[in-house]
PyMOL Python script that loads the backbone (N, CA, C, O; Angstrom):
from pymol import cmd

cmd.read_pdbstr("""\
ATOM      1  N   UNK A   1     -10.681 -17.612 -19.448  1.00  0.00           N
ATOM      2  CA  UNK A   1     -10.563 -16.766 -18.289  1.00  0.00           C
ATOM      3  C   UNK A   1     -11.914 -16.774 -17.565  1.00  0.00           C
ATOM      4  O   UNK A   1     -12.886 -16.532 -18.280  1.00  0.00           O
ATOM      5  N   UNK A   2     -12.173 -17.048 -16.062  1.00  0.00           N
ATOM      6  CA  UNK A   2     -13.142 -17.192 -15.084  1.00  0.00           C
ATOM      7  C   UNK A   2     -13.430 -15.694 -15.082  1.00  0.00           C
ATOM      8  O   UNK A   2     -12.539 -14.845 -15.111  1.00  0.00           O
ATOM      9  N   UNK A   3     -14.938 -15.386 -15.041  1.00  0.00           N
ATOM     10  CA  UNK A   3     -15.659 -14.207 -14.674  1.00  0.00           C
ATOM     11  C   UNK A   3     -15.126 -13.789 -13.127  1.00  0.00           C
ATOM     12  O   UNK A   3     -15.826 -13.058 -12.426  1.00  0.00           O
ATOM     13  N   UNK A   4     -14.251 -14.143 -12.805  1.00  0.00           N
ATOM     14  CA  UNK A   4     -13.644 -13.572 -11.267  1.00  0.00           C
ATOM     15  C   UNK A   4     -12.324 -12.753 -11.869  1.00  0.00           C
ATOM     16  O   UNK A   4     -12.259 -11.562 -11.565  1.00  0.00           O
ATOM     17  N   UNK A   5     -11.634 -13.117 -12.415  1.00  0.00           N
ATOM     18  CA  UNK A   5     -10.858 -12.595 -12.934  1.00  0.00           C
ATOM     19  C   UNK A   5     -10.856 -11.779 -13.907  1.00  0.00           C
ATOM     20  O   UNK A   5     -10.112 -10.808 -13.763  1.00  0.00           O
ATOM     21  N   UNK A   6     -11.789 -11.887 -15.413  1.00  0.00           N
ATOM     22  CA  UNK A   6     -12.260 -10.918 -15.678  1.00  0.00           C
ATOM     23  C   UNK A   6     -13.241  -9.474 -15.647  1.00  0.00           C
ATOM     24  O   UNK A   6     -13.501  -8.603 -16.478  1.00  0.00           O
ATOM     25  N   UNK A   7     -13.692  -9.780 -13.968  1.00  0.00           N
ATOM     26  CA  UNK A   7     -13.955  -8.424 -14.102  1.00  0.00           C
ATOM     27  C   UNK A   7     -13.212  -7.498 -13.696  1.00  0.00           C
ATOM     28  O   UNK A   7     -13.503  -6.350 -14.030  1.00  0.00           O
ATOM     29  N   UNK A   8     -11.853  -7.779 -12.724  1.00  0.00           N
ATOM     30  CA  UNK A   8     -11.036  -6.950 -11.913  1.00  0.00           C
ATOM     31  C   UNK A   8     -10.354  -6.580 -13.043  1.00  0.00           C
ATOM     32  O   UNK A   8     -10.202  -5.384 -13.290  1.00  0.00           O
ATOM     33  N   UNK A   9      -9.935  -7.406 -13.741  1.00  0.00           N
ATOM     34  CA  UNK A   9      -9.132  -6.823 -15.553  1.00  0.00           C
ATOM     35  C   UNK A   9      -9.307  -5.814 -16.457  1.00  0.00           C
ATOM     36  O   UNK A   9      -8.533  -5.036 -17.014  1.00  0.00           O
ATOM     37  N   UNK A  10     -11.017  -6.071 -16.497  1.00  0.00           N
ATOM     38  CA  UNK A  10     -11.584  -4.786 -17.194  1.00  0.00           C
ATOM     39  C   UNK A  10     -11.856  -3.456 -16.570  1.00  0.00           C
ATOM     40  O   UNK A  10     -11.821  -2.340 -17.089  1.00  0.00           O
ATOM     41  N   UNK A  11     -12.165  -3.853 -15.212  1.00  0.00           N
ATOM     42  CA  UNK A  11     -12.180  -2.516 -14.578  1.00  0.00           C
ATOM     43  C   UNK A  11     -10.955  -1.687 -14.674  1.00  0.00           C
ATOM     44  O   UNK A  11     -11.022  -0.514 -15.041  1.00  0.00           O
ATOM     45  N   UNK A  12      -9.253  -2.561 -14.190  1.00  0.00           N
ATOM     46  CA  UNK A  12      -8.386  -1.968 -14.037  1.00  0.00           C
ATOM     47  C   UNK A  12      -8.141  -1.296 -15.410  1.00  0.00           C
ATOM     48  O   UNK A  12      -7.687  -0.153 -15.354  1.00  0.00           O
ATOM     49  N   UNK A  13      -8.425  -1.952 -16.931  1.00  0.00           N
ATOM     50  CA  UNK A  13      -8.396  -1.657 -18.139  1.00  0.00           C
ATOM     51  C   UNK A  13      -9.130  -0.380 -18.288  1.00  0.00           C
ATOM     52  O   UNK A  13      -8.487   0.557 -18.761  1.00  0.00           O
ATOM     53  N   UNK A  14     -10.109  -0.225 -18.033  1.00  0.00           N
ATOM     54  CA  UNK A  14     -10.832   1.364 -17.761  1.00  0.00           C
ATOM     55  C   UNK A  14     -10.375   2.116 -16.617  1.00  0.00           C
ATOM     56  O   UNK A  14     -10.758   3.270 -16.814  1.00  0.00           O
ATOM     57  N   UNK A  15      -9.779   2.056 -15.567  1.00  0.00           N
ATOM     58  CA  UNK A  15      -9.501   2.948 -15.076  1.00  0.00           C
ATOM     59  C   UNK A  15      -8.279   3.566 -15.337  1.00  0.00           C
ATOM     60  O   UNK A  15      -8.051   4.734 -15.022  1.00  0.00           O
ATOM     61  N   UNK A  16      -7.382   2.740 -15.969  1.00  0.00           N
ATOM     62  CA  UNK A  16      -6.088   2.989 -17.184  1.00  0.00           C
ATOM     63  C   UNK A  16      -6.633   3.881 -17.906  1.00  0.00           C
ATOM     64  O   UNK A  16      -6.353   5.065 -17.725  1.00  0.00           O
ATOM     65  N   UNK A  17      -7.446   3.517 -18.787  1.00  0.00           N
ATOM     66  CA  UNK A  17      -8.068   4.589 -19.482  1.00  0.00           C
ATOM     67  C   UNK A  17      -8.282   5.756 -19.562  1.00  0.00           C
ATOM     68  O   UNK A  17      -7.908   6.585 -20.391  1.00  0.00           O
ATOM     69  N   UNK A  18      -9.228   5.881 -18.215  1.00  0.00           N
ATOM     70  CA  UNK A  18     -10.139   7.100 -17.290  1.00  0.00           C
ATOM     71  C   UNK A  18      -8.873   7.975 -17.067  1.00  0.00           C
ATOM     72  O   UNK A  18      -8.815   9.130 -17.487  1.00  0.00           O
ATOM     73  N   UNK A  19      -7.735   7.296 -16.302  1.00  0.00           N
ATOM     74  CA  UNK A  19      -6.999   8.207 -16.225  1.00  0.00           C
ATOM     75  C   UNK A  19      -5.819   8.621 -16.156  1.00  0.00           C
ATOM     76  O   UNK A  19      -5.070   9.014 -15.261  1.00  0.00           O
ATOM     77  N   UNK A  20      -5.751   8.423 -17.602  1.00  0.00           N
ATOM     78  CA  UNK A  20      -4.294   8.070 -18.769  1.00  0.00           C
ATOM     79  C   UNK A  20      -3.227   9.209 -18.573  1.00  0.00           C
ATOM     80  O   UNK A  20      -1.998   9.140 -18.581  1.00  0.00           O
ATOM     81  N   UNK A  21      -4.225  10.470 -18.363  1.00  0.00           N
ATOM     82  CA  UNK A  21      -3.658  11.483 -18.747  1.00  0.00           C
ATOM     83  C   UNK A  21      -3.160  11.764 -17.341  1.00  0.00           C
ATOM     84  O   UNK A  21      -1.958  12.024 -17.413  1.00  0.00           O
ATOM     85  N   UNK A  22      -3.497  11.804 -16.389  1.00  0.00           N
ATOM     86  CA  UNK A  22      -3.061  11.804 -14.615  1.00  0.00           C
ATOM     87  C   UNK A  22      -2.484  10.840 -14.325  1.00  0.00           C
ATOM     88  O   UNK A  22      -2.124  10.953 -13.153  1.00  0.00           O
ATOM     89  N   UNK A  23      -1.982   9.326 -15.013  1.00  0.00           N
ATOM     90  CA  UNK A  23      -1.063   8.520 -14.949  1.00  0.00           C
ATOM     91  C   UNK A  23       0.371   8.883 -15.168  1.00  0.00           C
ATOM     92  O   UNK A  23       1.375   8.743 -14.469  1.00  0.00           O
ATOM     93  N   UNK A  24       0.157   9.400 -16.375  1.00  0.00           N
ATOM     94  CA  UNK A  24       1.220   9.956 -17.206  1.00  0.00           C
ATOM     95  C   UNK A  24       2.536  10.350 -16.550  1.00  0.00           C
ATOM     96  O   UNK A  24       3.585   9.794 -16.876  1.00  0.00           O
ATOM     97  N   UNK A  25       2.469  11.659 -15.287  1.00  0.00           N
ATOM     98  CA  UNK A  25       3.290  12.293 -15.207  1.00  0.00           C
ATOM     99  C   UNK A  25       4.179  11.193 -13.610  1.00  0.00           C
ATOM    100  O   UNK A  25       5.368  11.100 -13.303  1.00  0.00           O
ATOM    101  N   UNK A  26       3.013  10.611 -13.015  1.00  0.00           N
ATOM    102  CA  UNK A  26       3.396   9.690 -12.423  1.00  0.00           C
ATOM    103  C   UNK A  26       4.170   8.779 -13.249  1.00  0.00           C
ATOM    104  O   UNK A  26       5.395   8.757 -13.127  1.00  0.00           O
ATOM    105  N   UNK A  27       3.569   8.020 -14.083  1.00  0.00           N
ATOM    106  CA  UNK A  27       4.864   6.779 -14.508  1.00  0.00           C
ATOM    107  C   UNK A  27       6.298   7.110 -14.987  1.00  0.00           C
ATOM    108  O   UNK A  27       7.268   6.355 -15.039  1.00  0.00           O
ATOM    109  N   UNK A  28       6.188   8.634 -15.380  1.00  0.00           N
ATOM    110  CA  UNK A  28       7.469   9.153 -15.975  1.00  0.00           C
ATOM    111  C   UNK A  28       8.253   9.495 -14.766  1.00  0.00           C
ATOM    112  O   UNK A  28       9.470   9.475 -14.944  1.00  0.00           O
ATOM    113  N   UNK A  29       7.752   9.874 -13.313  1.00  0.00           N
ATOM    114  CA  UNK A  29       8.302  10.479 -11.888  1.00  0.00           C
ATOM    115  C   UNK A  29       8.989   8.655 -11.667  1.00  0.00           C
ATOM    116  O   UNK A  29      10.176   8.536 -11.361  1.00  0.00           O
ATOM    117  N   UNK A  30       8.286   7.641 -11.822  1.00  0.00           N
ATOM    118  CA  UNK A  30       8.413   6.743 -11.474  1.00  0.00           C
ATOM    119  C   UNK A  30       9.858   5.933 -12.311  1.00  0.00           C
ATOM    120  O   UNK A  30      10.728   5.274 -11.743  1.00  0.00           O
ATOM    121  N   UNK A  31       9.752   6.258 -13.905  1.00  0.00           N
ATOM    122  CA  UNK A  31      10.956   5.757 -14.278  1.00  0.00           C
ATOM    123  C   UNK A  31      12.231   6.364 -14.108  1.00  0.00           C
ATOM    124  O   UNK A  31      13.317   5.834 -14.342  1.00  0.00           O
ATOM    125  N   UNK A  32      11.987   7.698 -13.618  1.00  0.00           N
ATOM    126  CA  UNK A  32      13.349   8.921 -13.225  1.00  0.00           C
ATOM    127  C   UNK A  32      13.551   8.059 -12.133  1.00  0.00           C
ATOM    128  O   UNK A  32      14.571   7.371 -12.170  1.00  0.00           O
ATOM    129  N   UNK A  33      12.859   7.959 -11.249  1.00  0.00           N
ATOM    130  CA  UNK A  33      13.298   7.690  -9.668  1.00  0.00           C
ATOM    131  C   UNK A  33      14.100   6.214 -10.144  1.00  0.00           C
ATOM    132  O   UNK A  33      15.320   6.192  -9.977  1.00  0.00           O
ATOM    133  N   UNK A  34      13.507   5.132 -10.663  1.00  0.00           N
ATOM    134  CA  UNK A  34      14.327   4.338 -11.125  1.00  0.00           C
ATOM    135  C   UNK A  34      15.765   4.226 -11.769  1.00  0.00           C
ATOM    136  O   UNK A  34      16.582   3.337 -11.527  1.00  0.00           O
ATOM    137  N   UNK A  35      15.899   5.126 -12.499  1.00  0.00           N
ATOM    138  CA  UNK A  35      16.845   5.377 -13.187  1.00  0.00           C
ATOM    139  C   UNK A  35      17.854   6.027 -12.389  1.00  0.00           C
ATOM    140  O   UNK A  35      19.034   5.804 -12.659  1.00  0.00           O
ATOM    141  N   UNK A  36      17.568   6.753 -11.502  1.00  0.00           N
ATOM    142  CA  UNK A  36      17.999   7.035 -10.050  1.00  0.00           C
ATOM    143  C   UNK A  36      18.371   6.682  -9.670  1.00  0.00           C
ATOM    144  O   UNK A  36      19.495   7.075  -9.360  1.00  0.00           O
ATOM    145  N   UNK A  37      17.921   5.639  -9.286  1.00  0.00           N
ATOM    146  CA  UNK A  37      18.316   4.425  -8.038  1.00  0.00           C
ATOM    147  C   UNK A  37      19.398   3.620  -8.898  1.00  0.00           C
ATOM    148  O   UNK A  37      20.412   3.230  -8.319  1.00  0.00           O
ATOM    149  N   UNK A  38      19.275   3.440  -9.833  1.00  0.00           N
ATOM    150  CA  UNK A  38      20.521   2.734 -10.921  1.00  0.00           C
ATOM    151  C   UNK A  38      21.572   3.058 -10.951  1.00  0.00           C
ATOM    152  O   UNK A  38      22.607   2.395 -10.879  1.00  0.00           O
ATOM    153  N   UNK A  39      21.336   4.556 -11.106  1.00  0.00           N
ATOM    154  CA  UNK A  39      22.974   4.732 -11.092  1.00  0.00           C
ATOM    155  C   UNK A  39      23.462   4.876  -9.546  1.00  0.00           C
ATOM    156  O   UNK A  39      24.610   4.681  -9.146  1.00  0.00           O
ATOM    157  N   UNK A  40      22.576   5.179  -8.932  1.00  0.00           N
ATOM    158  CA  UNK A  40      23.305   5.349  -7.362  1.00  0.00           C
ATOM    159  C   UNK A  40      24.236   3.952  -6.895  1.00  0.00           C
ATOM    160  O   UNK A  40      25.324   3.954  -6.320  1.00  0.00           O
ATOM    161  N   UNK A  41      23.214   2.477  -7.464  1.00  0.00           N
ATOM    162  CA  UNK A  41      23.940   1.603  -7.554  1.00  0.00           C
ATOM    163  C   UNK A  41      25.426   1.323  -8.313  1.00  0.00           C
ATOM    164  O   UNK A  41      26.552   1.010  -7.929  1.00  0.00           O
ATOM    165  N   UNK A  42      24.854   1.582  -9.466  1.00  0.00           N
ATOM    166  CA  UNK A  42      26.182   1.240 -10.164  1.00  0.00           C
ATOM    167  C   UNK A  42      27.092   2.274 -10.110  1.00  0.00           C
ATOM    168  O   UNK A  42      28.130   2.022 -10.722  1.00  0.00           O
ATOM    169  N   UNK A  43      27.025   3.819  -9.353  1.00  0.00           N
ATOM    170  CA  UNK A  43      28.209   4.496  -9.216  1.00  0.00           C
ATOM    171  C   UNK A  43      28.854   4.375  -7.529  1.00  0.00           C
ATOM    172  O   UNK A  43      29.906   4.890  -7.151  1.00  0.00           O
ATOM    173  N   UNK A  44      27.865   3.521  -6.652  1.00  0.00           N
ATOM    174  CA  UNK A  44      28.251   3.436  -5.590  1.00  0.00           C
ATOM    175  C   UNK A  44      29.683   2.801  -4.915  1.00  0.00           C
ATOM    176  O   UNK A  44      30.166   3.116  -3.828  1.00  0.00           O
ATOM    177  N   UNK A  45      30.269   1.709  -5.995  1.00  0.00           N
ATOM    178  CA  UNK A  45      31.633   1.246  -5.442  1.00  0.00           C
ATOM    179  C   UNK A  45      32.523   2.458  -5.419  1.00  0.00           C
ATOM    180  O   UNK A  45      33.019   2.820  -4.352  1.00  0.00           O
ATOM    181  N   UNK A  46      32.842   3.364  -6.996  1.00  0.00           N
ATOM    182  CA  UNK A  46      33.114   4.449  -7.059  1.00  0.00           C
ATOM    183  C   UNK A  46      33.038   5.332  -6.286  1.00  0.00           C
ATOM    184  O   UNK A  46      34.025   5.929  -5.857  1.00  0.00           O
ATOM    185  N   UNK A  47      31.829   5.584  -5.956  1.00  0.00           N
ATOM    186  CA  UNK A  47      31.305   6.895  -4.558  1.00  0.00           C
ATOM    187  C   UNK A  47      32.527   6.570  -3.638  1.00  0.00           C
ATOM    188  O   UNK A  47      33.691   6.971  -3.617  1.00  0.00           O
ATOM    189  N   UNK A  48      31.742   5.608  -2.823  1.00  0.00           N
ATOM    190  CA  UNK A  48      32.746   5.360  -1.620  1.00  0.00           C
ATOM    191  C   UNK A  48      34.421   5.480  -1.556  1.00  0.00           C
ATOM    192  O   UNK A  48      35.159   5.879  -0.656  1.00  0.00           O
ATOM    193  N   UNK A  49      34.771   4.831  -3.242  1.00  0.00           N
ATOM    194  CA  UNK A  49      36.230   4.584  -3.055  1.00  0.00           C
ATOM    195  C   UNK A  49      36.621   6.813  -2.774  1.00  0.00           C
ATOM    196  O   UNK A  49      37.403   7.307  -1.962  1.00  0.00           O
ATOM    197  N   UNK A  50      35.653   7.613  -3.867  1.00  0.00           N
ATOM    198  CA  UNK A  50      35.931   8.772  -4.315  1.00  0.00           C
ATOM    199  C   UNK A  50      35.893   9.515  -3.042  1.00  0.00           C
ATOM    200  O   UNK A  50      36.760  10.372  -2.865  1.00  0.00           O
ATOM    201  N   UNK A  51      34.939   9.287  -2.065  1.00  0.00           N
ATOM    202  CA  UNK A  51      34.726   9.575  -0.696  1.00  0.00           C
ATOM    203  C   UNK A  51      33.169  10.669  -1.176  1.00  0.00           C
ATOM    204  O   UNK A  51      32.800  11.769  -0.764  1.00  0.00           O
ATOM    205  N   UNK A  52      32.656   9.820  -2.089  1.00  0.00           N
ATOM    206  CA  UNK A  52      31.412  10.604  -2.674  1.00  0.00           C
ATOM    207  C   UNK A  52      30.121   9.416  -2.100  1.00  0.00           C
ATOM    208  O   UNK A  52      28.945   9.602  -2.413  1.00  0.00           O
ATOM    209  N   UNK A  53      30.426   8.572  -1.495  1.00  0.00           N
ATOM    210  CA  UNK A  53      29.431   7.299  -1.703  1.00  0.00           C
ATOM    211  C   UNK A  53      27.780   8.193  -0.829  1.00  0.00           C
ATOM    212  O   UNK A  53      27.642   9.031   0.062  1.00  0.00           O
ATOM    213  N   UNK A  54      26.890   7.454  -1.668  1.00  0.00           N
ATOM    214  CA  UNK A  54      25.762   8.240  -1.558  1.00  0.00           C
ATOM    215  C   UNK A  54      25.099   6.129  -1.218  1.00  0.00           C
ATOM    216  O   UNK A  54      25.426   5.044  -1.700  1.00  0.00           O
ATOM    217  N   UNK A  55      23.991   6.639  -0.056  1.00  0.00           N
ATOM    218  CA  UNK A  55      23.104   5.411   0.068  1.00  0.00           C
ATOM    219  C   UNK A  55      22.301   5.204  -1.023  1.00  0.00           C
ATOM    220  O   UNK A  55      21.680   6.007  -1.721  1.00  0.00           O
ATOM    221  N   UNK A  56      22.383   4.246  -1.060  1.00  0.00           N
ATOM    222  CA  UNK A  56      20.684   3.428  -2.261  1.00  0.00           C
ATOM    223  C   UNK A  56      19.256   3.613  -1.764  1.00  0.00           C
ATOM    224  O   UNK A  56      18.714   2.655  -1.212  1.00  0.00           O
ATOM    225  N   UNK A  57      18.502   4.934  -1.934  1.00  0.00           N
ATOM    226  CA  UNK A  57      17.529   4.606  -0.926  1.00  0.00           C
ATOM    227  C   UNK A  57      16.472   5.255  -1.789  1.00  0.00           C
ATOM    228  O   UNK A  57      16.748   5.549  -2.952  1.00  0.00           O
ATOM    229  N   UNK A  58      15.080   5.534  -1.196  1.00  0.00           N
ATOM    230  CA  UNK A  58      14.091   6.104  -2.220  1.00  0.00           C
ATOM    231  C   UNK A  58      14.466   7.481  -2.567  1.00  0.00           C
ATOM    232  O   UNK A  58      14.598   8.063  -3.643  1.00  0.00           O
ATOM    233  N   UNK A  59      14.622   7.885  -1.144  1.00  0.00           N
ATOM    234  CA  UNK A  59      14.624   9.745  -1.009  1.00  0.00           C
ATOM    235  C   UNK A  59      16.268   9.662  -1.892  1.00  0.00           C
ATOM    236  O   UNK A  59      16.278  10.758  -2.453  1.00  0.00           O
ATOM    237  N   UNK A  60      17.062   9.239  -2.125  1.00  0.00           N
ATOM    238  CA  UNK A  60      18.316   9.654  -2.691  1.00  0.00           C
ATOM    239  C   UNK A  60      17.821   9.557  -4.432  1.00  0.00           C
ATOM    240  O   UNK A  60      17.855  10.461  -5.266  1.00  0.00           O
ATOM    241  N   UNK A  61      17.328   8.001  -4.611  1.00  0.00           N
ATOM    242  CA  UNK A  61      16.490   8.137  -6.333  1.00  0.00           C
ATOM    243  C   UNK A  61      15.610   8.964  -6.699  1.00  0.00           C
ATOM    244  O   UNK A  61      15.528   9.336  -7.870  1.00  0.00           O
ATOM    245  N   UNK A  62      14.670   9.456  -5.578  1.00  0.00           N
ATOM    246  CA  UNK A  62      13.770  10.489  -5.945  1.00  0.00           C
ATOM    247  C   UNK A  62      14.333  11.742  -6.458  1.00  0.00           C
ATOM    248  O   UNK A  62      13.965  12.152  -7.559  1.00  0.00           O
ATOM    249  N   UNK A  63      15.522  12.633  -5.492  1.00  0.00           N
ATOM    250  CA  UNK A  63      16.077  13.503  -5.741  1.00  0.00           C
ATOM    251  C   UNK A  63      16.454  13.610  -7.038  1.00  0.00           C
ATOM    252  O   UNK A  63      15.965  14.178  -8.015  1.00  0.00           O
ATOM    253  N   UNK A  64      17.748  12.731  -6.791  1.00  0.00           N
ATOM    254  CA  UNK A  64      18.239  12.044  -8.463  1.00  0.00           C
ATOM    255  C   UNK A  64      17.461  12.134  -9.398  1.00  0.00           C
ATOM    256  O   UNK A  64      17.839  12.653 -10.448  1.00  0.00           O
ATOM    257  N   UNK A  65      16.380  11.727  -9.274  1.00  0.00           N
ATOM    258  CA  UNK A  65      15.275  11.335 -10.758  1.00  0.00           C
ATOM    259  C   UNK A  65      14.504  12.519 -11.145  1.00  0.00           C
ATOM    260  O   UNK A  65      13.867  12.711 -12.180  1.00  0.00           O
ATOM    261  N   UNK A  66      14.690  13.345 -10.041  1.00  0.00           N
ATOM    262  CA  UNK A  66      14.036  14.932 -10.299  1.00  0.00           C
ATOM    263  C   UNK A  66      14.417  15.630 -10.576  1.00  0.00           C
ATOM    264  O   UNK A  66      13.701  16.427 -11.182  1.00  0.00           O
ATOM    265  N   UNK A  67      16.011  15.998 -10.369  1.00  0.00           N
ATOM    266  CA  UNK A  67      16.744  17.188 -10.631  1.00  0.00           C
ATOM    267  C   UNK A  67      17.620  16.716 -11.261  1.00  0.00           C
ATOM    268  O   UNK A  67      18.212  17.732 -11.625  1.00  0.00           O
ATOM    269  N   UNK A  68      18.236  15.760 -11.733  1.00  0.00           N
ATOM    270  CA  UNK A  68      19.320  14.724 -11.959  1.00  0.00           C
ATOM    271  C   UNK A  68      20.890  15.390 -11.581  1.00  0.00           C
ATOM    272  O   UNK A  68      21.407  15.436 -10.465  1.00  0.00           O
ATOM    273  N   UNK A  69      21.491  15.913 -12.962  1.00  0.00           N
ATOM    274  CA  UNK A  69      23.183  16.339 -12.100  1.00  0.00           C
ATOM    275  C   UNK A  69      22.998  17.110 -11.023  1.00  0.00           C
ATOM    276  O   UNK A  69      23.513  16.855  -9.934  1.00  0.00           O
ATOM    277  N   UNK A  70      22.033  18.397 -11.315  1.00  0.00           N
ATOM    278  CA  UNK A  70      22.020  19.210 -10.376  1.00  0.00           C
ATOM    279  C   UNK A  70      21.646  18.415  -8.139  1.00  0.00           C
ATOM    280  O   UNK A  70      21.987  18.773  -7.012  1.00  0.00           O
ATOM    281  N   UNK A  71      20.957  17.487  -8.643  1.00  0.00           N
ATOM    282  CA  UNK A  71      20.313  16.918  -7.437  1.00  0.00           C
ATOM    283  C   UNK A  71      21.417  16.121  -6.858  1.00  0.00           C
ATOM    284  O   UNK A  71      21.462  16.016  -5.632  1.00  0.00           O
ATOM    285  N   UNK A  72      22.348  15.525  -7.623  1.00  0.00           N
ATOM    286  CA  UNK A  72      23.438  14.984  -6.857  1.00  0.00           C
ATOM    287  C   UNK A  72      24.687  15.716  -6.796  1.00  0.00           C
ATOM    288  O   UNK A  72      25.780  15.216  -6.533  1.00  0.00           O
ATOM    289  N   UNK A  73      24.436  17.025  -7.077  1.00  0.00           N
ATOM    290  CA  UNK A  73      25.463  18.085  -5.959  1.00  0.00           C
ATOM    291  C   UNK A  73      24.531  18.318  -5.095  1.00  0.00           C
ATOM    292  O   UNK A  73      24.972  18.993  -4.165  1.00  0.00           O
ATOM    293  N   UNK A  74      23.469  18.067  -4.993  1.00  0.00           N
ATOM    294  CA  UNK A  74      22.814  18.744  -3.437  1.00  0.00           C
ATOM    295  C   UNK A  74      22.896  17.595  -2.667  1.00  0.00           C
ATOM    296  O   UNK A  74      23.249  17.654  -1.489  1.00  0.00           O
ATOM    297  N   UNK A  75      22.595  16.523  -3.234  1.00  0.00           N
ATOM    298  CA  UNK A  75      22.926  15.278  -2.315  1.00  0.00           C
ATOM    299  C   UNK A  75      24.153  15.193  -1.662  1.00  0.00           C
ATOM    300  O   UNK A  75      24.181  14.985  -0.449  1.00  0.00           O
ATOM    301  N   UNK A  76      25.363  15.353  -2.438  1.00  0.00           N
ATOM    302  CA  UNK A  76      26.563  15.378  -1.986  1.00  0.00           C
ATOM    303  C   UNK A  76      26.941  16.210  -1.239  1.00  0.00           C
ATOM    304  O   UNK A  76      27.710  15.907  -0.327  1.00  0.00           O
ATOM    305  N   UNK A  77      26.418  17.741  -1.459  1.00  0.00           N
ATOM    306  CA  UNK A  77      26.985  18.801  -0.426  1.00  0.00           C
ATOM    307  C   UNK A  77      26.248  18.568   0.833  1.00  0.00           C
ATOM    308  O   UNK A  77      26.817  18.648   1.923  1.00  0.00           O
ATOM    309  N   UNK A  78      24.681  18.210   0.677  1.00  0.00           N
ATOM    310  CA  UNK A  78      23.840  18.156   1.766  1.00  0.00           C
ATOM    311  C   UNK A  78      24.787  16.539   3.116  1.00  0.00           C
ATOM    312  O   UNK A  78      24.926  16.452   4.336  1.00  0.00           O
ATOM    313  N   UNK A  79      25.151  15.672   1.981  1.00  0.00           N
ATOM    314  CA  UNK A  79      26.481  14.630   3.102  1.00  0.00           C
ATOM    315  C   UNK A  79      27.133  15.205   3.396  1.00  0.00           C
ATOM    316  O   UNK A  79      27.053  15.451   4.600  1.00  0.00           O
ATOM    317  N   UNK A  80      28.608  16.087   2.418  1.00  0.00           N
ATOM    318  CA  UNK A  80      29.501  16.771   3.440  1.00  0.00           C
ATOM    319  C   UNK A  80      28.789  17.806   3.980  1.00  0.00           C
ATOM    320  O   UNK A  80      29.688  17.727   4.818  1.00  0.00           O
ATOM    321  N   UNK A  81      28.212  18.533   4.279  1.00  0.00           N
ATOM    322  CA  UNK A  81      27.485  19.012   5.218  1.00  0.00           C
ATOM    323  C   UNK A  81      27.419  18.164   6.442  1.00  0.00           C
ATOM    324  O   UNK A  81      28.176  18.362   7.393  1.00  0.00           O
ATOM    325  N   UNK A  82      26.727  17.438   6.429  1.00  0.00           N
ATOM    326  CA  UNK A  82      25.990  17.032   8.034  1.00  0.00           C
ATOM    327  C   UNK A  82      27.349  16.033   8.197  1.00  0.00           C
ATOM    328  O   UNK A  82      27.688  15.911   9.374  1.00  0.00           O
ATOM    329  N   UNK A  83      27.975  15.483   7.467  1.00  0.00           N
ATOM    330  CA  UNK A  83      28.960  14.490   7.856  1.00  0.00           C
ATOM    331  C   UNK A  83      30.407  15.169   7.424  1.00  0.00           C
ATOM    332  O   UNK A  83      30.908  14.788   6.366  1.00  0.00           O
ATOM    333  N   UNK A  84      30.870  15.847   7.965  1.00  0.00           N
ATOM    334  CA  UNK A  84      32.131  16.489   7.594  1.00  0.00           C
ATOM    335  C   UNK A  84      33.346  15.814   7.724  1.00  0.00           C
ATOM    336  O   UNK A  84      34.202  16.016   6.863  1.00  0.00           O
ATOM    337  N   UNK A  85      33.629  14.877   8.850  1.00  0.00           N
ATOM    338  CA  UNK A  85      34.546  13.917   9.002  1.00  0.00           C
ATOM    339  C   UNK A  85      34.567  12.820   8.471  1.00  0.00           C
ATOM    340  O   UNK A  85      35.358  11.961   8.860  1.00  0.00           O
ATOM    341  N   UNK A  86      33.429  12.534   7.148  1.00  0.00           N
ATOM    342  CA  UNK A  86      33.657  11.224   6.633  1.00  0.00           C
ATOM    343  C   UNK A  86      33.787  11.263   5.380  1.00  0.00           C
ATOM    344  O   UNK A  86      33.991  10.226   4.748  1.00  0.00           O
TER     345      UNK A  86
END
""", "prot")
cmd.dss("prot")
cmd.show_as("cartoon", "prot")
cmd.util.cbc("prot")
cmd.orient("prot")
């Protein structure tokens, strides 16, 4: 490994380090929102056929990944809400 590349490595390796503990709650916000976005996918043919279909988007995984069941009745009421005819 070229001294160009190892120093950006070690730095990023210590700042992992430095701040493991303020990473933390981020990477876990980060795998909810993922996990989020997963099922929005894979329940989306469903949605639509159910007349529940919810978009694939950040703000819909974020919700999802934060509140989980509870967040997709607010998602859903917050659609029939603003979209009542669809």
């Amino acid at each position: 490994m070229t001294l160009e590349l190892l120093v950006p490595v070690l730095a990023l390796g210590c700042g992992v380090l430095a701040f493991r503990r303020a990473a933390r709650p981020l990477f876990r916000l980060l795998c909810r929102t993922a996990a989020g976005g997963l099922f929005l996918a894979l329940a989306a043919p469903a949605g639509s056929w159910l007349g529940m279909g919810l978009g694939v988007n950040l703000f819909n995984s974020l919700v999802l990944g934060l509140l989980g069941p509870a967040g997709l009745g607010l998602l859903l009421m917050l659609r029939w809400s603003l979209l009542p005819g669809i």
